[in-house]
Biopython code that builds the backbone (N, CA, C, O; Angstrom):
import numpy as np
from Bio.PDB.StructureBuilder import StructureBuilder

atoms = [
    (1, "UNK", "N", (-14.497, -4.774, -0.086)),
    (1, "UNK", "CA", (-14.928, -6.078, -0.515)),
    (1, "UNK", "C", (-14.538, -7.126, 0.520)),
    (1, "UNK", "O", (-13.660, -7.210, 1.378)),
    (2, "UNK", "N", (-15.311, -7.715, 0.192)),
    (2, "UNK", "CA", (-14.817, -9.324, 1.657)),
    (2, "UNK", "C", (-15.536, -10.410, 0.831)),
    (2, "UNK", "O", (-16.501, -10.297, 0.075)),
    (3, "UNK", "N", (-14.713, -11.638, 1.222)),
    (3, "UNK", "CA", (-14.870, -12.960, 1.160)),
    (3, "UNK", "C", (-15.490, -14.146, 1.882)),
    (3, "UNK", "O", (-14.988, -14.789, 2.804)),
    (4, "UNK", "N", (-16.209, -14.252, 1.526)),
    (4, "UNK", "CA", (-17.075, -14.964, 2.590)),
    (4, "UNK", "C", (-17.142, -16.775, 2.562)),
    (4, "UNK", "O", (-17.597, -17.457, 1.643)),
    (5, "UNK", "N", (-16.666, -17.167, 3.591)),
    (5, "UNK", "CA", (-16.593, -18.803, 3.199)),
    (5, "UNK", "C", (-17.221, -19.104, 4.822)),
    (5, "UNK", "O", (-16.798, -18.522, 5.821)),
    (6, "UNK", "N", (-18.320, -20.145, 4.824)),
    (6, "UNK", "CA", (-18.697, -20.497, 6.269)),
    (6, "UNK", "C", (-19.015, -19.751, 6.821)),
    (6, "UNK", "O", (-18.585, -19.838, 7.971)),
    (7, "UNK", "N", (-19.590, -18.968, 6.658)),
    (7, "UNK", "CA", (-20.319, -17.474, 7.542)),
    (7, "UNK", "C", (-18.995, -16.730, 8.032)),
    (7, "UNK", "O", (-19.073, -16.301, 9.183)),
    (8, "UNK", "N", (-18.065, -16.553, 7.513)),
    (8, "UNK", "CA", (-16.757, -16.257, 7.942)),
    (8, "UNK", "C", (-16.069, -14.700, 6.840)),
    (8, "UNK", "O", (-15.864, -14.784, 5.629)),
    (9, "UNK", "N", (-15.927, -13.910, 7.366)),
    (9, "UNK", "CA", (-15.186, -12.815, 6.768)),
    (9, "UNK", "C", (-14.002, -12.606, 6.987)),
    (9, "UNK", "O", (-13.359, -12.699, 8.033)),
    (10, "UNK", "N", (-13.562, -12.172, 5.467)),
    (10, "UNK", "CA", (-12.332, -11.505, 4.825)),
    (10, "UNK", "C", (-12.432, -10.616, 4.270)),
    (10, "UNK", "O", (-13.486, -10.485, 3.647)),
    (11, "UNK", "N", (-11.235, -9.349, 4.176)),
    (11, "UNK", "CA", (-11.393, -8.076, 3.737)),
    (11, "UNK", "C", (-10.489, -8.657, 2.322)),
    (11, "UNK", "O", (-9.580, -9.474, 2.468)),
    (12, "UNK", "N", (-10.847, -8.160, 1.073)),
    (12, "UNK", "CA", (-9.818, -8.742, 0.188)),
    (12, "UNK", "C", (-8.742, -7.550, -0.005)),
    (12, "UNK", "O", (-8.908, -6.563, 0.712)),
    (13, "UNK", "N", (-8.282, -7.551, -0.387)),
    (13, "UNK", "CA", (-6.578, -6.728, -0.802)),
    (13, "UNK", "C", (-7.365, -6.007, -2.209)),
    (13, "UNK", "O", (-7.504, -6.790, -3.148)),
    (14, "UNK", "N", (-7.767, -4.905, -2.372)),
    (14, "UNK", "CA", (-7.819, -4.156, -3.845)),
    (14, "UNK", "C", (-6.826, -4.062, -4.673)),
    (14, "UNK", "O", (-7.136, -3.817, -5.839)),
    (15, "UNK", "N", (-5.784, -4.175, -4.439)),
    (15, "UNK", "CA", (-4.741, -3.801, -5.382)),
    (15, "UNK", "C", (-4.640, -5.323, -6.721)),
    (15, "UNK", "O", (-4.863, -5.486, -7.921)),
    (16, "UNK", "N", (-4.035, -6.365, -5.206)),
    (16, "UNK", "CA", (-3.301, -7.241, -5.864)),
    (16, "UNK", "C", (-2.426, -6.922, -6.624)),
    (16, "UNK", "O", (-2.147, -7.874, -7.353)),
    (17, "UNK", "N", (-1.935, -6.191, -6.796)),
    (17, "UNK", "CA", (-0.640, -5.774, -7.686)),
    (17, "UNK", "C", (0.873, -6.786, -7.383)),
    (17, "UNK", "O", (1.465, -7.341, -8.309)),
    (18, "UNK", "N", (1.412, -6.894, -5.606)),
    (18, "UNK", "CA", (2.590, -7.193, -5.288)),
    (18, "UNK", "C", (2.252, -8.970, -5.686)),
    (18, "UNK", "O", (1.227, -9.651, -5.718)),
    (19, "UNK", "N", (3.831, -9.254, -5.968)),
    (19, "UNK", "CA", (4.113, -10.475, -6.112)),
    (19, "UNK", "C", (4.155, -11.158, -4.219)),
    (19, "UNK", "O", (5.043, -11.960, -3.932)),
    (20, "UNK", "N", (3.564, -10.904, -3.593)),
    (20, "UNK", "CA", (3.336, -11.152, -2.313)),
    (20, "UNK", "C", (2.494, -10.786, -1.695)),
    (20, "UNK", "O", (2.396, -11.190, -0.536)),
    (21, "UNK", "N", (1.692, -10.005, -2.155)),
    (21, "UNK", "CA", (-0.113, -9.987, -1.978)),
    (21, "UNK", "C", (-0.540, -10.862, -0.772)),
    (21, "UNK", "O", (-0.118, -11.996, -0.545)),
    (22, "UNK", "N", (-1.364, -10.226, -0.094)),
    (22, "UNK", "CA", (-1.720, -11.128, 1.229)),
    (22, "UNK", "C", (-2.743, -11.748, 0.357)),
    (22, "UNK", "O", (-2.958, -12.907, 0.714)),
    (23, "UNK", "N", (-3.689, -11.252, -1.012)),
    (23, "UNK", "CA", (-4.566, -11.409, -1.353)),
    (23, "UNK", "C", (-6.457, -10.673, -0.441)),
    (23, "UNK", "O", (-7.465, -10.126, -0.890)),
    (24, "UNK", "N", (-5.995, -11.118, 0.927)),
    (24, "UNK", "CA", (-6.826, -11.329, 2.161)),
    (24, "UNK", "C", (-7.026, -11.173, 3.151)),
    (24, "UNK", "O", (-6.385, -12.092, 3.661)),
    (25, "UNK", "N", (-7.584, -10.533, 4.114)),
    (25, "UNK", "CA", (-7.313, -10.761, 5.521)),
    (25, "UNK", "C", (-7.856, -12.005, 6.080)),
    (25, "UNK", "O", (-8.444, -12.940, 5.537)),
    (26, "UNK", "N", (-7.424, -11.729, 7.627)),
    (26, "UNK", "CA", (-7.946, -13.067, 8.325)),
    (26, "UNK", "C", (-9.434, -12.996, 8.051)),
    (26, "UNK", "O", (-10.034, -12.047, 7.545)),
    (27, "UNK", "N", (-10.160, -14.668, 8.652)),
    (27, "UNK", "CA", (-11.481, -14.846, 8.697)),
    (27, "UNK", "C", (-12.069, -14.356, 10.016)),
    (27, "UNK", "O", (-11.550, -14.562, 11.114)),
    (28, "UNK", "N", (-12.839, -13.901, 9.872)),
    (28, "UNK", "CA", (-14.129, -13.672, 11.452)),
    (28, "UNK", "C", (-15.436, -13.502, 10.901)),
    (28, "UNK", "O", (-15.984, -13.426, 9.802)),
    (29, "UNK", "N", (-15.716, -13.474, 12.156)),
    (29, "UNK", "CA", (-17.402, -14.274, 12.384)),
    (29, "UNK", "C", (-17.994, -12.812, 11.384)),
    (29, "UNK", "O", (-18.347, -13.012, 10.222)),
    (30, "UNK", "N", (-18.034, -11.696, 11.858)),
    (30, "UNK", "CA", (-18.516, -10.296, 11.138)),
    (30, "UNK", "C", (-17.309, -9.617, 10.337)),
    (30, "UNK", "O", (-16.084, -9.595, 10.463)),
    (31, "UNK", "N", (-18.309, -9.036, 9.392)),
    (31, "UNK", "CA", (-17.635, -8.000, 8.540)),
    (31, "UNK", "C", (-16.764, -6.865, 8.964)),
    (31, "UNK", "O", (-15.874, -6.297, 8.331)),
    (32, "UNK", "N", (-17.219, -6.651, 10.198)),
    (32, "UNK", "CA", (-16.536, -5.411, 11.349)),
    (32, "UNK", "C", (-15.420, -6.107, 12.292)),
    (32, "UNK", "O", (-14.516, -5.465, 12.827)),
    (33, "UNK", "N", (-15.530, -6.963, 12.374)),
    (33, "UNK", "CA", (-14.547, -7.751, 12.815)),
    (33, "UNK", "C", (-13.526, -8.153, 11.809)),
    (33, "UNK", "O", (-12.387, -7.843, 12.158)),
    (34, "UNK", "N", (-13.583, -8.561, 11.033)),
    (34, "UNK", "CA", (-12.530, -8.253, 9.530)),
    (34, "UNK", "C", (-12.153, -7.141, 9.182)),
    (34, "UNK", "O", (-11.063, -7.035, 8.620)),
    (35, "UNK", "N", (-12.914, -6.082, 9.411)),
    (35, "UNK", "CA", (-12.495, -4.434, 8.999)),
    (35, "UNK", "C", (-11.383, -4.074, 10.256)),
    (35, "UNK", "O", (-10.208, -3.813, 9.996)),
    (36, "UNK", "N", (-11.642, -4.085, 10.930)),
    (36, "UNK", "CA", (-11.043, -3.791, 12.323)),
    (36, "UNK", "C", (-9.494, -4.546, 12.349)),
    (36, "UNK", "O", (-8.521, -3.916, 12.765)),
    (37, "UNK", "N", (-9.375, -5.951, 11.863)),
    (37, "UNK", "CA", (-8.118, -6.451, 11.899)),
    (37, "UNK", "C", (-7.755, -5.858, 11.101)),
    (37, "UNK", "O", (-6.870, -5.149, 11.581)),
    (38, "UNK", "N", (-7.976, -5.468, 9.108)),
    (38, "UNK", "CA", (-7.437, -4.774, 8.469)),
    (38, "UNK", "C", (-6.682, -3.880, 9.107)),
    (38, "UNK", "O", (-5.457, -3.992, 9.136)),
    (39, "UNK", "N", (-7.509, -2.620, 9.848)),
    (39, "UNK", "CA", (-7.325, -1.473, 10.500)),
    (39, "UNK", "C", (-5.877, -1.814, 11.159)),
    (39, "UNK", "O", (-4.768, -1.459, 10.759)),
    (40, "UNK", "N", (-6.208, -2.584, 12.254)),
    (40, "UNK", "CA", (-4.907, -2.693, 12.968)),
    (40, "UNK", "C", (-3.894, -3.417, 12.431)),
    (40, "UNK", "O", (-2.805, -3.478, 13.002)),
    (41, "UNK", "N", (-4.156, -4.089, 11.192)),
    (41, "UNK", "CA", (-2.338, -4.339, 10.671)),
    (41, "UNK", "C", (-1.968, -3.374, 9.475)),
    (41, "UNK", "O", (-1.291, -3.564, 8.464)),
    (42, "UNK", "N", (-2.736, -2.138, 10.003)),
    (42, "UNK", "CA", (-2.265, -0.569, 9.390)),
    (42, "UNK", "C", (-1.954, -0.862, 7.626)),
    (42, "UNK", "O", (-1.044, -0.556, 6.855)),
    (43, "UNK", "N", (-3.682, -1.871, 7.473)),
    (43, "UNK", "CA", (-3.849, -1.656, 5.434)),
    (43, "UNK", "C", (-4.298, -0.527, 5.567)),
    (43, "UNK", "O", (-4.338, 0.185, 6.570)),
    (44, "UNK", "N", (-4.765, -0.287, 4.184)),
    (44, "UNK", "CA", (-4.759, 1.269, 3.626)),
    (44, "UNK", "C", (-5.721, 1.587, 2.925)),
    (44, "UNK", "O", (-5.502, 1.327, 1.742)),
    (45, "UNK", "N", (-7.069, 2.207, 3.182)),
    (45, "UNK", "CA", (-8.178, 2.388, 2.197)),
    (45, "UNK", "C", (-8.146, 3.508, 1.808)),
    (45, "UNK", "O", (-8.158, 4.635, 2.303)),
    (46, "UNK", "N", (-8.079, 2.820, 0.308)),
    (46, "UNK", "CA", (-7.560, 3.995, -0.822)),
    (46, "UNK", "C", (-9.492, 4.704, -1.402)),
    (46, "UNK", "O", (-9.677, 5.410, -2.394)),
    (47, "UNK", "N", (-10.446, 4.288, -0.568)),
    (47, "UNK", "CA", (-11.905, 5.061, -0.809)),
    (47, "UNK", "C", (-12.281, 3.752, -2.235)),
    (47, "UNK", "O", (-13.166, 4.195, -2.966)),
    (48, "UNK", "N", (-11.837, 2.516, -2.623)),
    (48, "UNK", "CA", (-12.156, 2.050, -3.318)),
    (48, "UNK", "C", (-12.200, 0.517, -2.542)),
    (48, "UNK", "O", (-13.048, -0.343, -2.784)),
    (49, "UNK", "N", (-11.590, 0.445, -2.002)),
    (49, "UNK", "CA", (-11.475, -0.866, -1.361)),
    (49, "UNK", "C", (-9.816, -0.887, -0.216)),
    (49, "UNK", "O", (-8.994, -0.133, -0.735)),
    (50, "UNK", "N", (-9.494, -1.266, 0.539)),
    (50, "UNK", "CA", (-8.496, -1.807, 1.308)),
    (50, "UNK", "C", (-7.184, -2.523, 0.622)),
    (50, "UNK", "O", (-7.171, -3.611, 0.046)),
    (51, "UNK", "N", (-6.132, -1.662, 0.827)),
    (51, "UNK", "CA", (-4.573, -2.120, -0.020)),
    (51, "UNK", "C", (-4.159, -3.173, 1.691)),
    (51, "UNK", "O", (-4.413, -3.009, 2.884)),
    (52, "UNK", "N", (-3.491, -4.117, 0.944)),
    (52, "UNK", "CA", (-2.561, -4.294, 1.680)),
    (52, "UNK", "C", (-1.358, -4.081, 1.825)),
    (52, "UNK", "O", (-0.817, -3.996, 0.722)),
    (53, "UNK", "N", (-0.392, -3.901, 2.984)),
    (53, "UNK", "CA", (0.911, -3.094, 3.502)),
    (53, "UNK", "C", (2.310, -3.616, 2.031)),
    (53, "UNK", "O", (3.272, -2.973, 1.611)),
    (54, "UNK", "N", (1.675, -5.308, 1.562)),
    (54, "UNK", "CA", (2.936, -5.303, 0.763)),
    (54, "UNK", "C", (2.868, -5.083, -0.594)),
    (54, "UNK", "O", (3.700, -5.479, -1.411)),
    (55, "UNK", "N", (1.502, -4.212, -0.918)),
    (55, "UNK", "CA", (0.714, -3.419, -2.735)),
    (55, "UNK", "C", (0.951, -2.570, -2.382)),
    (55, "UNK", "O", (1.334, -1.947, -3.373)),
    (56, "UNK", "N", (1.074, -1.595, -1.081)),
    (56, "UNK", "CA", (0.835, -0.373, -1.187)),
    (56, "UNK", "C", (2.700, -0.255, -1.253)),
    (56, "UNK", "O", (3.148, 0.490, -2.125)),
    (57, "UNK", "N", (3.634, -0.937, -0.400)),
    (57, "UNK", "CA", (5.128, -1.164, -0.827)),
    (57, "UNK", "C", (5.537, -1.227, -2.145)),
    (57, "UNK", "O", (6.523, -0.616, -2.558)),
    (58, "UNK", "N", (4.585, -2.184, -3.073)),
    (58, "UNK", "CA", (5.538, -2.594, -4.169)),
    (58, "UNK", "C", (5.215, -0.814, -5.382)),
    (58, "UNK", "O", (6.055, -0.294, -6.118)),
    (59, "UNK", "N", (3.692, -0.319, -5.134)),
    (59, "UNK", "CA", (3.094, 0.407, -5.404)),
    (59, "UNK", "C", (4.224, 1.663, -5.175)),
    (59, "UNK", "O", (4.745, 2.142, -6.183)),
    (60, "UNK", "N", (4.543, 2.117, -4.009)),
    (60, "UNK", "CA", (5.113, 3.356, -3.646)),
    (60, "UNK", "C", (6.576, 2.914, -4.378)),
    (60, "UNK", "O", (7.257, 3.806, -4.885)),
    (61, "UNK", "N", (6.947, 1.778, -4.410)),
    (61, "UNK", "CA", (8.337, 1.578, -5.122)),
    (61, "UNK", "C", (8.417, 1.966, -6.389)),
    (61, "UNK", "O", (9.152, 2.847, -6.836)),
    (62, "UNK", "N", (7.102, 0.822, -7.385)),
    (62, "UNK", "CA", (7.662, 1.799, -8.840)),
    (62, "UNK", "C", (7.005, 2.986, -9.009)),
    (62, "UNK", "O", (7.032, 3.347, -10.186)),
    (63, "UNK", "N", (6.206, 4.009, -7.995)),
    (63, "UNK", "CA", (6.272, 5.185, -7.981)),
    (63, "UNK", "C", (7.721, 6.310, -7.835)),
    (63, "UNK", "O", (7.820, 7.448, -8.295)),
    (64, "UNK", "N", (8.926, 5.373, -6.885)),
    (64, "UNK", "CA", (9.576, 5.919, -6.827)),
    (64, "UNK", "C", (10.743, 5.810, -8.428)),
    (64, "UNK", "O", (11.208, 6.689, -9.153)),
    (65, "UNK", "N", (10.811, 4.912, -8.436)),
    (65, "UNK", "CA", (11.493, 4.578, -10.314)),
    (65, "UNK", "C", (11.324, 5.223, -11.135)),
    (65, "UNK", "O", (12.075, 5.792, -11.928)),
    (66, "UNK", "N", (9.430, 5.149, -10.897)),
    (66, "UNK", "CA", (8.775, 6.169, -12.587)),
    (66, "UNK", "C", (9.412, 7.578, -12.078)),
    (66, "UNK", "O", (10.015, 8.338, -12.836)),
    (67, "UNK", "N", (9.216, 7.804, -10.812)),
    (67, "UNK", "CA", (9.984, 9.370, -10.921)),
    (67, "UNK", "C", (11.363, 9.764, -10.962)),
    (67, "UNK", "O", (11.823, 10.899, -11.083)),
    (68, "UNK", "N", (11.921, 8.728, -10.850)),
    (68, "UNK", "CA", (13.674, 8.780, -11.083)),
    (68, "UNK", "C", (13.828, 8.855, -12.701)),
    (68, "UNK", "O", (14.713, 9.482, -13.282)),
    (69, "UNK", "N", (12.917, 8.183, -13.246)),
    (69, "UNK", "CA", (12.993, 7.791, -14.794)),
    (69, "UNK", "C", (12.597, 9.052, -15.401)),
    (69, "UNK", "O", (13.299, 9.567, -16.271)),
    (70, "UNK", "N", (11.412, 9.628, -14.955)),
    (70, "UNK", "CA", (10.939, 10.889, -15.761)),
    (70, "UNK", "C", (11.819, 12.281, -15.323)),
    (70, "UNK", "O", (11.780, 13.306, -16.003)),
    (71, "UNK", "N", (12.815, 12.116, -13.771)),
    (71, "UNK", "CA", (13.339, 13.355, -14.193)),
    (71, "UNK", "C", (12.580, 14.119, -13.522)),
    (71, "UNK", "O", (13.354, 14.468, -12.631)),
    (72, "UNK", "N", (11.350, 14.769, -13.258)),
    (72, "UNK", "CA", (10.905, 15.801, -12.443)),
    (72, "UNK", "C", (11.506, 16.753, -12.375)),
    (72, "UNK", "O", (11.531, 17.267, -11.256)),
    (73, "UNK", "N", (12.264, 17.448, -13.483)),
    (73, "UNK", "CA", (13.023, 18.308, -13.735)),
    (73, "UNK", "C", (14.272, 18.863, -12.468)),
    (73, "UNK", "O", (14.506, 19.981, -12.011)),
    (74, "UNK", "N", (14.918, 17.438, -12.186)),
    (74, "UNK", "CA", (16.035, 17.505, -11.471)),
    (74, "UNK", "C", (16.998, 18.472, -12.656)),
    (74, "UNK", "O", (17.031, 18.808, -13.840)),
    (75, "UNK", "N", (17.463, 18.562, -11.805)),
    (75, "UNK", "CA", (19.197, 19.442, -12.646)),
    (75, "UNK", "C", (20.427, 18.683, -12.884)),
    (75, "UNK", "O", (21.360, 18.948, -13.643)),
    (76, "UNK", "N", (20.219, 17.471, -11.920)),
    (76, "UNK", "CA", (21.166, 16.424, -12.333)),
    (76, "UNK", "C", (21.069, 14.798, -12.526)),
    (76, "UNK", "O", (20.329, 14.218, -13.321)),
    (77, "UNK", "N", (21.990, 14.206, -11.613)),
    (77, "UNK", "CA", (21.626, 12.798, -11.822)),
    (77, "UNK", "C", (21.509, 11.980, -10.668)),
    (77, "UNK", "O", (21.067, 10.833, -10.612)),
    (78, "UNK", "N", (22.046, 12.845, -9.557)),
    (78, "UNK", "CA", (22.056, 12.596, -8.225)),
    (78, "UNK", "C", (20.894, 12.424, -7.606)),
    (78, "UNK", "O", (19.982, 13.249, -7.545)),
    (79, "UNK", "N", (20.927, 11.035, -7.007)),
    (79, "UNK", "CA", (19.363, 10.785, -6.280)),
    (79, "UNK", "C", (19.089, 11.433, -5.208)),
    (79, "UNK", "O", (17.967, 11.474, -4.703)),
    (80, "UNK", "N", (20.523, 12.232, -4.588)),
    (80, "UNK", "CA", (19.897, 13.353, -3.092)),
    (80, "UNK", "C", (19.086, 14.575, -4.196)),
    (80, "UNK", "O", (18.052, 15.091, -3.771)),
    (81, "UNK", "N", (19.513, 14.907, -5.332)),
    (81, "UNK", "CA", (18.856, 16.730, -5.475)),
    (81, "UNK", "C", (17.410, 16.641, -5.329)),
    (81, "UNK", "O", (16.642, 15.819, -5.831)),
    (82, "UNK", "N", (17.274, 17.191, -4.898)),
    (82, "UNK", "CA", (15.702, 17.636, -4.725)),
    (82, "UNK", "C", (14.769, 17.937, -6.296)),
    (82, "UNK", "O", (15.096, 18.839, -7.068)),
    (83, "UNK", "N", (14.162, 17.453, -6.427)),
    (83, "UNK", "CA", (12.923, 18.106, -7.558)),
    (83, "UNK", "C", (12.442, 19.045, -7.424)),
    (83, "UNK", "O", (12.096, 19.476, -6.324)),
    (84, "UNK", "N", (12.164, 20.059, -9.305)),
    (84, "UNK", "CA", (11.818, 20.904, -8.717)),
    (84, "UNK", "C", (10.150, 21.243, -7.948)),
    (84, "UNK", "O", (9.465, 22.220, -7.644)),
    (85, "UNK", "N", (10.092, 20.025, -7.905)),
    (85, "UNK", "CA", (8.127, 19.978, -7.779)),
    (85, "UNK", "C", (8.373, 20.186, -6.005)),
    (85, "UNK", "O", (7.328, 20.395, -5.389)),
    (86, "UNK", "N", (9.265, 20.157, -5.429)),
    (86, "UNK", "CA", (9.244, 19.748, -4.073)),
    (86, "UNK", "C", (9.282, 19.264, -2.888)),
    (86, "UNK", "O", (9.440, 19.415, -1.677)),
    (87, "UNK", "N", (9.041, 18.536, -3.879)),
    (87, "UNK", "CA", (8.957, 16.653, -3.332)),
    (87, "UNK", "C", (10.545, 15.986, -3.081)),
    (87, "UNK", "O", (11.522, 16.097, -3.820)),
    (88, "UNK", "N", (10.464, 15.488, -2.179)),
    (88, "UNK", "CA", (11.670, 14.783, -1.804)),
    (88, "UNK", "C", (11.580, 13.328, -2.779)),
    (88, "UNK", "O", (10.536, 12.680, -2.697)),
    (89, "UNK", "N", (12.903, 12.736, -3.873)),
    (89, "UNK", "CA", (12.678, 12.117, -5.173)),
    (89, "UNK", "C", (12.468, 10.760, -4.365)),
    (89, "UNK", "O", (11.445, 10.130, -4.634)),
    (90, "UNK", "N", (13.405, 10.205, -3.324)),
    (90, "UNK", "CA", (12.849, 9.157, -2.408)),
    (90, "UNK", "C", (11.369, 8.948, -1.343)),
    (90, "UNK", "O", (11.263, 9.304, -0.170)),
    (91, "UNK", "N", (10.472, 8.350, -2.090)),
    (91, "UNK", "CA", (9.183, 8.287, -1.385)),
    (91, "UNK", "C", (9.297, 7.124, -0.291)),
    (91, "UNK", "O", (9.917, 6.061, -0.274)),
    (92, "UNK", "N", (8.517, 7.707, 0.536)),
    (92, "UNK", "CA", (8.871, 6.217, 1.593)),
    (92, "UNK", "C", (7.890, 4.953, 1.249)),
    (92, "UNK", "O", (6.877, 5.027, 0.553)),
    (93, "UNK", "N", (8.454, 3.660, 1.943)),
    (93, "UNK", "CA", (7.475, 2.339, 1.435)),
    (93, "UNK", "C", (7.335, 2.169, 2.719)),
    (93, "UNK", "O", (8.092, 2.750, 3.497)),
    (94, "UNK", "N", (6.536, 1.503, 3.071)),
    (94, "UNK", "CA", (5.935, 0.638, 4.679)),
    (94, "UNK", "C", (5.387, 1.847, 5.502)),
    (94, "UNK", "O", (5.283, 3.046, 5.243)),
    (95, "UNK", "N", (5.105, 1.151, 6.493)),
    (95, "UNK", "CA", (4.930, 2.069, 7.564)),
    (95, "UNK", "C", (5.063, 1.193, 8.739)),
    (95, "UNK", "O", (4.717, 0.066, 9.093)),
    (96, "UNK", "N", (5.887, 2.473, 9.307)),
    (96, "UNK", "CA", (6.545, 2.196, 11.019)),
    (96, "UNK", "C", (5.135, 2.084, 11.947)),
    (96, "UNK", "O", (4.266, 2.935, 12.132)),
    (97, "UNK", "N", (5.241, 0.774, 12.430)),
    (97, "UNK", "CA", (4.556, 0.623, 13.303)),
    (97, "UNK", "C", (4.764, 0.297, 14.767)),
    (97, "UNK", "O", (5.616, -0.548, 15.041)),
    (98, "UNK", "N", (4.112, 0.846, 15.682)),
    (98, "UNK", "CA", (4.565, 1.318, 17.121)),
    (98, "UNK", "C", (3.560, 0.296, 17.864)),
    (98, "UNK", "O", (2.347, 0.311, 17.652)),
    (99, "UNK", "N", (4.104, -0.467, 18.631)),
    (99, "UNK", "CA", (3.061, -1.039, 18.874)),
    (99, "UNK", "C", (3.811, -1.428, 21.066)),
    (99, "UNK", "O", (3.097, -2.034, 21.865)),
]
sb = StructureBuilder()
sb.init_structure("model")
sb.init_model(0)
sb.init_chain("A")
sb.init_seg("    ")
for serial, (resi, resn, name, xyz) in enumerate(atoms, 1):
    if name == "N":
        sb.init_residue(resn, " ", resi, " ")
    sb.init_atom(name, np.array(xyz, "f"), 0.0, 1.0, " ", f" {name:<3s}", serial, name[0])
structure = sb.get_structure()
């Protein structure tokens, strides 16, 4: 999705979920030119629309809670044990960017 003001494009944020939501990307002249900045400040298309870096953070966070909360059939209470699903119980948020 994009926003269009003055012949001018924005990619919008799908989530909106975080209390810090970009909401938006920057404006440019084309739609591909808005996609492309998305791209390079490494948002995230989830095949529905474009997350931004601080929804897809707040997102992977209470992913990590709900699974501390439900247990994933840990054996204890310790946030190092491993689950038995496999999964390491700390999911990561952000992404390292190399620039």
């Amino acid at each position: 999705m994009y926003s269009k003001i003055n012949n001018q494009y924005a990619v919008l944020c799908y989530s909106k979920n975080a209390a810090d939501c970009y909401q938006k990307g920057e404006y440019f002249d084309t739609e591909e030119e808005a996609k492309d900045w998305v791209e390079n400040e490494c948002w995230i298309f989830s095949g529905e629309g474009w997350i931004c870096l601080n929804c897809h953070d707040a997102f992977m966070g209470s992913l990590t809670s709900h699974r501390k909360k439900q247990g994933n059939g840990l054996d204890g209470v310790d946030g190092n044990i491993e689950a038995h699903d496999g999964l390491d119980n700390d999911l990561e948020t952000g992404i390292d960017i190399v620039r």
